[in-house]
NUPA-533267 format. One record per residue (C-alpha): x negated, y negated, z negated. Coordinates in Angstrom, 3 decimals. Layout:
<vexmi x="X" y="Y" z="Z"/>
...
***
This chain:
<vexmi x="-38.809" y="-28.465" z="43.701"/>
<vexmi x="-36.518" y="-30.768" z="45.616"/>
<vexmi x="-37.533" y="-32.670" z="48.419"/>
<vexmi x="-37.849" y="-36.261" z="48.245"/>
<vexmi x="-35.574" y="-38.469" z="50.181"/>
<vexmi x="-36.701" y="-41.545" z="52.338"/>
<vexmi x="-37.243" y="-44.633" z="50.399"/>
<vexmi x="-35.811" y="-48.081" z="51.011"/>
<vexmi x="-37.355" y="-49.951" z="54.158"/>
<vexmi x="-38.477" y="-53.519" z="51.581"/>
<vexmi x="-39.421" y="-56.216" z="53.238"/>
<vexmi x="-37.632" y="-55.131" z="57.133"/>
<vexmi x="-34.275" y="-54.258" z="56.149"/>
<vexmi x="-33.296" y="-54.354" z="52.294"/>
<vexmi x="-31.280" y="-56.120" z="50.239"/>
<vexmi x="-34.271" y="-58.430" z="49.256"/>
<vexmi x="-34.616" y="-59.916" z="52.820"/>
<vexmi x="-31.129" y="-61.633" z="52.398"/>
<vexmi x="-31.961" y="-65.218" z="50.442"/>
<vexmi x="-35.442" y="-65.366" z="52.122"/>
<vexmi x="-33.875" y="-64.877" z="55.707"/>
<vexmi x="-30.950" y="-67.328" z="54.925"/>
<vexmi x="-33.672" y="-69.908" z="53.271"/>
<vexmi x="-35.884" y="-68.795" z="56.584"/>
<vexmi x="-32.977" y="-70.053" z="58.712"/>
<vexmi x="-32.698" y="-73.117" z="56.435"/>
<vexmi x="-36.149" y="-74.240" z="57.655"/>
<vexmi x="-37.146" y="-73.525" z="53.886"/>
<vexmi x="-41.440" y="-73.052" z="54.899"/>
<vexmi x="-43.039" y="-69.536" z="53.525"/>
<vexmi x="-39.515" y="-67.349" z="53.120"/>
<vexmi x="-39.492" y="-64.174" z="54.958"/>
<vexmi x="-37.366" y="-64.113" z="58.221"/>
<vexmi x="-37.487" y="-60.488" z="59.253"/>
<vexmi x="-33.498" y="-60.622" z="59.371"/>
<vexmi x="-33.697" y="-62.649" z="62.509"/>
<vexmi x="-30.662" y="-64.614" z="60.909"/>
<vexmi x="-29.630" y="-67.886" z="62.370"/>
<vexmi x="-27.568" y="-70.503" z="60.538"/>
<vexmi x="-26.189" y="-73.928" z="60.641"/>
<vexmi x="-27.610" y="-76.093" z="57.425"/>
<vexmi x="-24.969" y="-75.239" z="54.777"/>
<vexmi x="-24.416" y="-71.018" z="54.093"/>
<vexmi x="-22.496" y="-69.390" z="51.381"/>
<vexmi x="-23.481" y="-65.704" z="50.394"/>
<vexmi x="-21.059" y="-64.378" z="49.165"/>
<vexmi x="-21.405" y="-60.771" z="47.025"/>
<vexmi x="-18.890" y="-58.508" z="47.022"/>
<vexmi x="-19.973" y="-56.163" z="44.223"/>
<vexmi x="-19.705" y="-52.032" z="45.317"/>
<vexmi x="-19.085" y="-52.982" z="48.567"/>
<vexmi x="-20.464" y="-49.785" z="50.893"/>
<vexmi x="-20.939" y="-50.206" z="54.551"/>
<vexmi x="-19.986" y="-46.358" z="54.645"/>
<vexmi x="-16.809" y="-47.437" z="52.326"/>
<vexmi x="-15.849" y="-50.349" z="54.603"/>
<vexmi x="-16.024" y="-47.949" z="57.465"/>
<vexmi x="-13.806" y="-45.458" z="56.249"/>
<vexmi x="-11.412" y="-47.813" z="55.115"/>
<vexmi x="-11.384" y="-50.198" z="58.120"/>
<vexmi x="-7.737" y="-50.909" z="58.285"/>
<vexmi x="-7.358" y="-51.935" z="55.179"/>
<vexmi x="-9.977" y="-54.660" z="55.882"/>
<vexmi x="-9.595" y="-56.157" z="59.681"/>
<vexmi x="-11.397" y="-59.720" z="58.755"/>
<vexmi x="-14.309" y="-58.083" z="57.057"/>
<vexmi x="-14.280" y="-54.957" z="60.042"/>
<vexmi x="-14.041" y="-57.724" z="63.025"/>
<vexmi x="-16.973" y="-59.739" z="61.320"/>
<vexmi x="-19.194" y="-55.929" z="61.548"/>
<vexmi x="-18.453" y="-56.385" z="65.570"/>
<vexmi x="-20.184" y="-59.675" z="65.409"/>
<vexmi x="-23.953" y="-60.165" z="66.908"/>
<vexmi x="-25.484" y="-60.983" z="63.669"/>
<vexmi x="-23.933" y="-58.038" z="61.626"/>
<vexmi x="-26.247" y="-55.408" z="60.224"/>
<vexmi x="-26.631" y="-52.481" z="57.805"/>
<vexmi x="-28.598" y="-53.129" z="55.205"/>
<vexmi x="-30.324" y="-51.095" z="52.349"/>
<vexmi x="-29.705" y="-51.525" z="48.195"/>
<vexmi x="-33.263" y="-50.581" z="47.089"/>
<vexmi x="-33.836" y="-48.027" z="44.355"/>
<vexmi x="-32.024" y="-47.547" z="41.763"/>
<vexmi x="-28.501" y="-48.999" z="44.051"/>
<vexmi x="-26.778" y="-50.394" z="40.633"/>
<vexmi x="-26.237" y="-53.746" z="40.307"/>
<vexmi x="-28.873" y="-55.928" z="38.009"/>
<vexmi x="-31.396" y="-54.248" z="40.102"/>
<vexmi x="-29.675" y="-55.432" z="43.219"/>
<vexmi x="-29.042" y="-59.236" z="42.144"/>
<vexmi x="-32.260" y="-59.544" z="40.719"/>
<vexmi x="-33.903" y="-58.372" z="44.078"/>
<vexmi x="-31.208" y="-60.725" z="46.338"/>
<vexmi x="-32.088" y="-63.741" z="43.758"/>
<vexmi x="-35.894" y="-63.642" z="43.786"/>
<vexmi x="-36.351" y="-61.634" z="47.241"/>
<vexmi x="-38.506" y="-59.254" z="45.589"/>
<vexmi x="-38.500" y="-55.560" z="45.403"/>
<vexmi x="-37.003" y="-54.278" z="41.819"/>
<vexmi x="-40.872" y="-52.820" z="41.013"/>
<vexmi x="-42.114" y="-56.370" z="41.596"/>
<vexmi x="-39.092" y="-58.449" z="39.633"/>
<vexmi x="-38.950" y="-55.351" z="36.972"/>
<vexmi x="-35.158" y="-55.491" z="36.496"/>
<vexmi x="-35.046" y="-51.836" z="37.114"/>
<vexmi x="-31.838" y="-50.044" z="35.838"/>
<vexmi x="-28.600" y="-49.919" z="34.020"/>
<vexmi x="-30.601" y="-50.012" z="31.023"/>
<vexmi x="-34.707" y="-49.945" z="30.305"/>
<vexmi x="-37.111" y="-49.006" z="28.024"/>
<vexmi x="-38.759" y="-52.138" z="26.078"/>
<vexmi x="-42.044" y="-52.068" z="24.748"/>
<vexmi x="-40.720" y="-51.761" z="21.625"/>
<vexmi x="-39.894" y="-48.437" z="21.956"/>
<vexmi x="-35.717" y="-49.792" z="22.287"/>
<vexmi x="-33.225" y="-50.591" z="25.110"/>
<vexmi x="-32.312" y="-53.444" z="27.042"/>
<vexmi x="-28.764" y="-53.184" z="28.494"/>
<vexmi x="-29.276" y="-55.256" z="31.378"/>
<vexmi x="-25.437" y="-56.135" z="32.037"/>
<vexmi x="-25.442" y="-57.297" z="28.561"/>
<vexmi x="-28.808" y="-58.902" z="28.151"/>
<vexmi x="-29.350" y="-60.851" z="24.975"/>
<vexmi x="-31.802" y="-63.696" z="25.788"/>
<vexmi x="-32.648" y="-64.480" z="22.256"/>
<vexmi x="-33.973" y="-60.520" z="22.065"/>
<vexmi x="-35.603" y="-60.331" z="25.472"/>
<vexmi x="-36.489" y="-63.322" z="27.273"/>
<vexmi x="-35.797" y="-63.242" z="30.983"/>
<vexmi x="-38.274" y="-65.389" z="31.967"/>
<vexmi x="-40.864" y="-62.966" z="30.621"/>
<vexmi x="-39.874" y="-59.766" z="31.912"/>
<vexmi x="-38.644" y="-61.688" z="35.210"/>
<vexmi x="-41.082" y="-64.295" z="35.896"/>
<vexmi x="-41.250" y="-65.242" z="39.339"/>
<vexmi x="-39.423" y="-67.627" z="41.018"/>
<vexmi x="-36.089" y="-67.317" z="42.110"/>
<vexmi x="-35.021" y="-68.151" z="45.668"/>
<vexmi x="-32.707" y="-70.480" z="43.978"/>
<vexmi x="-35.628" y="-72.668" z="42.631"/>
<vexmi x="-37.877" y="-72.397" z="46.250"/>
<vexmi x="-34.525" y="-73.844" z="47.880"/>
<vexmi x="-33.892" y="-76.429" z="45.316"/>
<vexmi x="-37.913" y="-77.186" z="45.263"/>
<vexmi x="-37.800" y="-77.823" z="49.435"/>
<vexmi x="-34.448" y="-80.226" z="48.968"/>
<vexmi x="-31.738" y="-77.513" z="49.343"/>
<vexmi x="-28.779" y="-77.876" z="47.491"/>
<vexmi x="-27.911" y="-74.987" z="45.178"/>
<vexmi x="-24.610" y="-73.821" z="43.563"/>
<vexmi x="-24.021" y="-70.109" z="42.230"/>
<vexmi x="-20.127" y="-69.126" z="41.415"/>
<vexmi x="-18.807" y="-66.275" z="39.623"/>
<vexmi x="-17.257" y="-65.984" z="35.926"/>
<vexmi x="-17.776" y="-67.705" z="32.653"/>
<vexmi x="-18.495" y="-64.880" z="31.304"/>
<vexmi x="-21.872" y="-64.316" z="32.571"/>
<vexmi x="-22.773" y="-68.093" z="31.322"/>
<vexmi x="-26.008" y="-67.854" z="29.424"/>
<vexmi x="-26.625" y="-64.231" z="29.666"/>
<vexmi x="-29.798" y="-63.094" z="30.500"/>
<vexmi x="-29.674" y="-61.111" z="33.789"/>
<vexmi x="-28.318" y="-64.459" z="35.095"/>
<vexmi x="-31.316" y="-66.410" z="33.741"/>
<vexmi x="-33.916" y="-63.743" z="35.501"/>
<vexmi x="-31.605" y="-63.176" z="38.932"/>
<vexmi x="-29.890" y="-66.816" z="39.332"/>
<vexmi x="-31.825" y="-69.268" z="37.341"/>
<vexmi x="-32.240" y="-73.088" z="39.617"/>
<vexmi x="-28.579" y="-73.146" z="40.627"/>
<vexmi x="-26.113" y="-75.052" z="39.753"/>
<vexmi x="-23.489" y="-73.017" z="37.936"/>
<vexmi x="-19.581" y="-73.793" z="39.333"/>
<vexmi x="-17.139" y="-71.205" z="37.423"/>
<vexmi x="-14.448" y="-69.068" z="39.059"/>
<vexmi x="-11.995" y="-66.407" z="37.203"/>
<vexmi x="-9.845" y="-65.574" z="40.040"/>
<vexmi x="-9.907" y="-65.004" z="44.112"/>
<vexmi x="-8.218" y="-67.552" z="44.361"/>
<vexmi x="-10.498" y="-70.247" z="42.472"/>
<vexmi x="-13.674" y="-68.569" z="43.904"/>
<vexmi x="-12.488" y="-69.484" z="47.284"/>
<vexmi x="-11.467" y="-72.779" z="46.602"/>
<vexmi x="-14.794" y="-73.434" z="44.512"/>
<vexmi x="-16.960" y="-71.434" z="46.992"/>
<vexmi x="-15.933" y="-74.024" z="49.942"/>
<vexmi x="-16.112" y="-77.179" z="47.476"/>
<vexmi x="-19.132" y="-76.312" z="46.879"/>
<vexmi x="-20.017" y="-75.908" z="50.867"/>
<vexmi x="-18.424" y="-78.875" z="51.852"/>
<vexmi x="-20.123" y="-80.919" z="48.912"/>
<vexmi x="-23.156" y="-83.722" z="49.606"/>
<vexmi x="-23.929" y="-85.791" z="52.464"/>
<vexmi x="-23.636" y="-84.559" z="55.592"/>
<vexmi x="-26.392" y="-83.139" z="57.233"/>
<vexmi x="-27.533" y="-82.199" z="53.712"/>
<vexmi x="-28.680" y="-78.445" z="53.490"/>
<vexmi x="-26.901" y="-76.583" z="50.912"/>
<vexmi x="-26.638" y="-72.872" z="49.756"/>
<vexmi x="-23.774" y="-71.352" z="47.738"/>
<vexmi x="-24.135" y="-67.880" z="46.251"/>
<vexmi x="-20.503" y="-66.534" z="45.011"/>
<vexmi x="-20.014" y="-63.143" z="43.321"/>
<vexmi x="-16.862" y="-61.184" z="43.193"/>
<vexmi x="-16.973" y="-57.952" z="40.896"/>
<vexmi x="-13.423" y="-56.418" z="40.694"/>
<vexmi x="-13.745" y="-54.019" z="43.756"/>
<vexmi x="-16.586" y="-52.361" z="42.041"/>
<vexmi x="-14.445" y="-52.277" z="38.408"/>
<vexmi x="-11.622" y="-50.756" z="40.452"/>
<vexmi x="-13.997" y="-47.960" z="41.504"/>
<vexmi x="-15.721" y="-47.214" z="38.357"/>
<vexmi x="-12.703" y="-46.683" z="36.199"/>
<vexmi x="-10.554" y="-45.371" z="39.337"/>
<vexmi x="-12.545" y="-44.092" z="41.659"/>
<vexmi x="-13.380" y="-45.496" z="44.931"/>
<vexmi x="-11.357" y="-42.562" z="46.812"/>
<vexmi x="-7.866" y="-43.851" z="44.964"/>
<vexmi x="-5.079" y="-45.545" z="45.951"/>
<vexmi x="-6.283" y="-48.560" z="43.493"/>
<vexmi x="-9.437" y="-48.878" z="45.274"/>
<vexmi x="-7.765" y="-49.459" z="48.648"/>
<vexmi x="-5.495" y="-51.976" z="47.734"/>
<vexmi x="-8.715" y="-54.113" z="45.582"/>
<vexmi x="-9.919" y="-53.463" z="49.196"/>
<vexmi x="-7.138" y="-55.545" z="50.857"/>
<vexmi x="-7.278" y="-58.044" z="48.033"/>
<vexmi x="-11.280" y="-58.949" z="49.528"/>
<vexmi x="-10.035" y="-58.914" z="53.059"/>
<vexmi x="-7.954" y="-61.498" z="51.899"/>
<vexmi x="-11.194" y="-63.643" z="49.604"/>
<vexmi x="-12.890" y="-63.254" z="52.940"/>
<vexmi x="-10.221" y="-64.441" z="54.976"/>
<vexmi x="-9.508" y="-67.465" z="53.205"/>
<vexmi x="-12.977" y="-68.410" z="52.838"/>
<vexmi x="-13.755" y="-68.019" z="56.868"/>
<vexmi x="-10.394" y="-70.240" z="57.246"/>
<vexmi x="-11.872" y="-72.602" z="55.631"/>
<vexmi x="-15.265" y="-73.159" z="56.883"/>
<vexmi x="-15.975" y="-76.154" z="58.998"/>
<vexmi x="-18.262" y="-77.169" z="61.636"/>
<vexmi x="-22.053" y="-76.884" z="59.903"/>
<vexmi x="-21.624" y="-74.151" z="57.602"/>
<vexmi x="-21.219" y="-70.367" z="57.429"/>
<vexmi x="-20.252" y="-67.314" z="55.242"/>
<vexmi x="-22.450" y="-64.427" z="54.757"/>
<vexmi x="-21.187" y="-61.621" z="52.999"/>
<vexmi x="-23.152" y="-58.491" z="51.693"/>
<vexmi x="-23.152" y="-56.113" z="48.581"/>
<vexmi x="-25.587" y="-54.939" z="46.032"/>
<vexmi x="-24.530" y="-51.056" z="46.620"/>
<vexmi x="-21.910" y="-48.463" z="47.426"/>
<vexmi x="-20.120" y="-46.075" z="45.704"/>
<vexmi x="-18.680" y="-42.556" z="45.297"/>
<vexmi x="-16.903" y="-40.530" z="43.212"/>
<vexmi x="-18.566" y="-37.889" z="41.043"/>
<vexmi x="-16.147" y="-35.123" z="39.907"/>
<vexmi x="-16.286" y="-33.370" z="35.768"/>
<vexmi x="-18.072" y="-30.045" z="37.698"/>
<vexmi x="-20.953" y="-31.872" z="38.923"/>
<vexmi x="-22.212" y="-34.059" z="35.787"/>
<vexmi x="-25.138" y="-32.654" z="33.567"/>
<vexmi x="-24.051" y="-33.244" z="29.473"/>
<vexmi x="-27.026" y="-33.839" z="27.817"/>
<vexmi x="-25.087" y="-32.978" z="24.460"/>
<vexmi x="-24.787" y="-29.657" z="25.080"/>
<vexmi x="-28.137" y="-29.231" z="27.464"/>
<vexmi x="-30.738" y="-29.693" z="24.322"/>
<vexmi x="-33.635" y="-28.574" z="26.302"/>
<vexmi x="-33.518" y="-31.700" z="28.225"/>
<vexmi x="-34.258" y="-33.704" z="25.409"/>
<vexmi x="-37.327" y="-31.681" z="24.479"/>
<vexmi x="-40.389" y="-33.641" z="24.310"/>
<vexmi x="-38.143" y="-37.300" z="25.422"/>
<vexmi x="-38.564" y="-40.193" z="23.537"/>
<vexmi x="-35.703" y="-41.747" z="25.437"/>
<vexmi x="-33.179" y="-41.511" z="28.609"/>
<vexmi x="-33.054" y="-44.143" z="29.937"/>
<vexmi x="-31.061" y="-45.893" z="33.606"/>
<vexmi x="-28.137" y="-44.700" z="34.167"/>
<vexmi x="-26.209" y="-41.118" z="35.169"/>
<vexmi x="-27.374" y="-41.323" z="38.974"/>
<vexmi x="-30.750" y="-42.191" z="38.308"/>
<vexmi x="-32.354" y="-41.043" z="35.094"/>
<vexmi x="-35.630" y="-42.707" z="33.657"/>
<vexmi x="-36.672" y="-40.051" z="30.994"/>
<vexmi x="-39.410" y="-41.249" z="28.734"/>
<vexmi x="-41.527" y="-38.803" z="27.374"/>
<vexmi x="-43.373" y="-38.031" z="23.654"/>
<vexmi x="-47.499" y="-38.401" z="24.278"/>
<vexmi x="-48.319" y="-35.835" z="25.911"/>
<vexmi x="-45.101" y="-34.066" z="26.959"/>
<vexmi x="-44.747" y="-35.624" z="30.402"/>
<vexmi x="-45.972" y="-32.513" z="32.553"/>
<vexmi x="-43.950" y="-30.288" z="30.279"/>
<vexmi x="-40.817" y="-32.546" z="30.132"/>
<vexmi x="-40.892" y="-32.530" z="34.273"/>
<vexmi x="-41.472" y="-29.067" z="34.610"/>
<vexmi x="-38.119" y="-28.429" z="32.513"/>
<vexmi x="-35.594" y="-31.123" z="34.439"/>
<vexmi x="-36.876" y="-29.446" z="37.382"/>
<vexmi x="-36.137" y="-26.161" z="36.027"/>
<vexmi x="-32.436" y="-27.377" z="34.420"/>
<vexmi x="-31.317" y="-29.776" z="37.387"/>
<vexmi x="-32.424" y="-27.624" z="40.257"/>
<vexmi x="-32.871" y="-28.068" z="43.914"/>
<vexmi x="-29.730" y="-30.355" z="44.472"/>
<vexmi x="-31.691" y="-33.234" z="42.201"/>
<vexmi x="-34.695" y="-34.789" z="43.475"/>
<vexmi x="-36.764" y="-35.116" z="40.135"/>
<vexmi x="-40.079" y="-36.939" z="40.336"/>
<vexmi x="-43.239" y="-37.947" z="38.300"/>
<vexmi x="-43.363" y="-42.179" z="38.121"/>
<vexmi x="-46.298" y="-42.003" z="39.818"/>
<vexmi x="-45.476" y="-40.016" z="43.013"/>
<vexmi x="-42.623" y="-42.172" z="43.082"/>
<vexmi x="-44.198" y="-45.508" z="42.641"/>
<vexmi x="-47.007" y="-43.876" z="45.351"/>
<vexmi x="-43.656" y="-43.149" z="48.174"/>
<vexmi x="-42.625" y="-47.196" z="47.712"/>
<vexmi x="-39.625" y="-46.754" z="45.896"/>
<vexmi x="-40.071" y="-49.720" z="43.507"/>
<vexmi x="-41.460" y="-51.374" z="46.502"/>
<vexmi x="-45.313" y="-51.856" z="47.240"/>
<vexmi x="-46.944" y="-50.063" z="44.475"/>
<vexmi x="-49.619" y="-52.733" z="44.308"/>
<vexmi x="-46.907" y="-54.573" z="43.102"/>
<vexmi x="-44.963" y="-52.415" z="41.141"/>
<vexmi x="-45.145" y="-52.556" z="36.903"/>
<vexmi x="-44.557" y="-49.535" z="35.567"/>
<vexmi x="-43.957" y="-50.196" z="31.924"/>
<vexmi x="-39.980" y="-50.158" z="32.363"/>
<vexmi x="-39.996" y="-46.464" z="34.433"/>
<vexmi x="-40.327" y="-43.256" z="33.063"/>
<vexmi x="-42.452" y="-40.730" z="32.884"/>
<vexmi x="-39.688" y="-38.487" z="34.995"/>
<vexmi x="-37.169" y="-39.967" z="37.313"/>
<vexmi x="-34.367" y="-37.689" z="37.987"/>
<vexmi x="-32.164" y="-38.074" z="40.788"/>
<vexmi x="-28.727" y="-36.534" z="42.486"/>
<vexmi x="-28.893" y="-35.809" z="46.769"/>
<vexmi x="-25.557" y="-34.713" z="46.058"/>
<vexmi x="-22.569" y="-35.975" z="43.507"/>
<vexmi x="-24.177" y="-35.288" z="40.745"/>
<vexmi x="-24.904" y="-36.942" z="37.271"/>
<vexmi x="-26.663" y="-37.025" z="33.800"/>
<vexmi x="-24.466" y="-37.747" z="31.081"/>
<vexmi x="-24.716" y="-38.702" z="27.298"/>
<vexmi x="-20.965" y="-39.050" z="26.036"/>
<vexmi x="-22.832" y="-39.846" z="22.431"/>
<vexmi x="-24.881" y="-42.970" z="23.325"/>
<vexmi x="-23.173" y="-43.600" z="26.410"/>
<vexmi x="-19.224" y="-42.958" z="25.956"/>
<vexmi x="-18.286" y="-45.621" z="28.615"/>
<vexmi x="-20.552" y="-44.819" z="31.177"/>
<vexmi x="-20.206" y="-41.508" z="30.826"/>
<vexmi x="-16.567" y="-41.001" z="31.916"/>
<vexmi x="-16.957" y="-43.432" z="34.969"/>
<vexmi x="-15.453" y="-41.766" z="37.858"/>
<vexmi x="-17.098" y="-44.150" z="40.731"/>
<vexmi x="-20.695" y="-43.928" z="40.033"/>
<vexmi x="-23.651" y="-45.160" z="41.627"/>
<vexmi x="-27.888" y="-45.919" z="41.484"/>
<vexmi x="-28.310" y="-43.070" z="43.760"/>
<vexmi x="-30.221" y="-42.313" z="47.153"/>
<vexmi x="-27.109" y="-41.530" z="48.871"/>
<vexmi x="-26.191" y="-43.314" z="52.053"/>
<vexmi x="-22.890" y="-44.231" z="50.365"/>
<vexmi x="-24.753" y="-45.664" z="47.650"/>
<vexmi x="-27.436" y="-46.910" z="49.504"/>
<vexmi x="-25.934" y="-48.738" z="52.647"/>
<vexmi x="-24.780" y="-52.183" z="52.496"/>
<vexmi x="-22.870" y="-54.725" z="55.165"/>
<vexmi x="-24.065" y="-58.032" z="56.224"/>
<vexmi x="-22.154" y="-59.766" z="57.632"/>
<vexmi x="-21.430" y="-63.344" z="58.965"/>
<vexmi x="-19.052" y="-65.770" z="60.101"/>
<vexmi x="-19.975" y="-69.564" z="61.444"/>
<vexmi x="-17.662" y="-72.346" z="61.298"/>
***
């Protein structure tokens, strides 16, 4: 039996504390301020998806705007929360709730129903958002005290329904390219009265693709690295007097070589007594048949060995990895939770062919995974 890693610091230093502290420092009444963070009245967060603090560092050179802003007084290391993939992560940075408490908890979850939601590709007309997410976004407490509110990022993601439970209460401004979510991103800063508190959040996902079908040790990653030195840059360049850029991710990244991944194809005995796998290769929800649950964790234990940490929902709601565990509902996790400390990963080419051959994975408890920048510049 493996021993169970440390689990995210909610509420002090997570991912979570990021709209709450930047609403905090927008005199927005109630939001947590544990961040410390200090502000002038208009901010833009801006997301740079699979963005590691421990990736940054290694690759420092390639990024000297975003590794000067780490030097500055505000800058901090942040934590994902569990699973570090990224509906979990916008979900908690949009309501500033721990995933066990907003229940956007994977790459892809059990519904009552017995089926899957895909979260990245979450039909609204199947599963509405508002019901399995129903709290209030920070987006709506800003807009509710008088904030302005714009969120940026592709057309793609228009109507879809991880946007509705993460994002809903902004105003939607579309951008395809650096180049337009720059230009958009300080429109959308510079737009209203003066004096006028506004908040932008902008999301940039192509450093992340580059990692998942490259790998985030490969020459393509660098350079996609350089390419958001050069977002950043042009975004700092063009702040003015009154507003500010923060910039954090939703979760790191690293590579996970052919050796180290489990096929569930041709491991049968994992599937003995499962209703359904669900999350994603670095962190495995495995539902089981009534009644199977002891049985079914007794054999991933006994298959994955000491290298995973593999855990009964309930310890693992009891340690605080969904976050309080008065808080927590438990309907989306499974009975098991099955987790790499090393590179490792659970595979199902046959129901999951494109996940599956990723190279850059994450969802882990790594630190590469789990450790995320924040970082700000004023103008």
């Amino acid at each position: 039996m493996s021993t169970s890693p440390t689990p995210p610091p909610y509420g002090t230093g997570s991912l979570c504390e990021v709209l709450p502290g930047v609403l905090s420092a927008l005199g927005v009444a109630g939001e947590n301020g544990a961040l410390g963070l200090h502000l002038p009245p208009r901010v833009a967060v801006l997301l740079i998806d699979g963005l590691g603090a421990d990736l940054l560092a290694a690759h420092a050179h390639r990024a000297p705007v975003l590794t000067a802003m780490s030097g500055a007084p505000q800058a901090a290391r942040l934590t994902a929360g569990f699973p570090s993939t990224t509906a979990t992560s916008l979900t908690s940075l949009g309501t500033g709730l721990p995933p066990g408490a907003h229940g956007v908890l994977g790459l892809s979850l059990r519904r009552p129903d017995g089926a899957l939601l895909s979260t990245l590709q979450w039909d609204p007309a199947v599963v509405d958002p508002t019901v399995w997410q129903p709290h209030r976004t920070a987006f709506e407490r800003a807009a509710a005290a008088g904030v302005a509110v714009s969120a940026v990022g592709p057309r793609k993601f228009r109507g879809s329904g991880l946007n509705s439970a993460a994002l809903r209460g902004a105003r939607a401004r579309w951008a395809e390219s650096p180049g337009e979510l720059a230009a958009v991103t300080l429109d959308a800063l510079r737009d209203g009265p003066a004096g006028e508190r506004a908040l932008v959040y902008s999301y940039f996902g192509d450093l992340d693709a580059t990692g998942h079908r490259e790998g985030c040790e490969s020459a393509a990653w660098g350079y996609q690295l350089e390419h958001v030195d050069r977002l950043v840059e042009q975004i700092v360049s063009g702040l003015t007097p009154g507003t500010a850029l923060v910039v954090t991710a939703d979760h790191g990244m690293l590579d996970v070589p052919d050796e180290a991944r489990i096929n569930v194809d041709q491991q049968p005995a994992l599937l003995e007594g499962v209703e359904v796998l669900a999350g994603e290769p670095r962190a495995r929800y495995v539902h089981a048949l009534p009644g199977a649950a002891a049985d079914v964790l007794a054999t991933w234990r006994e298959i994955l060995g000491p290298q995973w940490w593999v855990s009964d929902r309930d310890t693992a709601i009891a340690e605080g990895w969904f976050g309080p565990p008065g808080d927590v509902r438990p309907d989306a996790i499974g009975d098991v939770i099955a987790v790499p400390l090393g590179p490792g990963a659970v595979v199902m080419p046959s129901s999951e062919p494109i996940v599956s051959r990723l190279i850059g994975m994450h969802g882990g408890v790594s630190s590469v995974e789990q450790e995320i920048p924040l970082l700000t510049a004023v103008g």
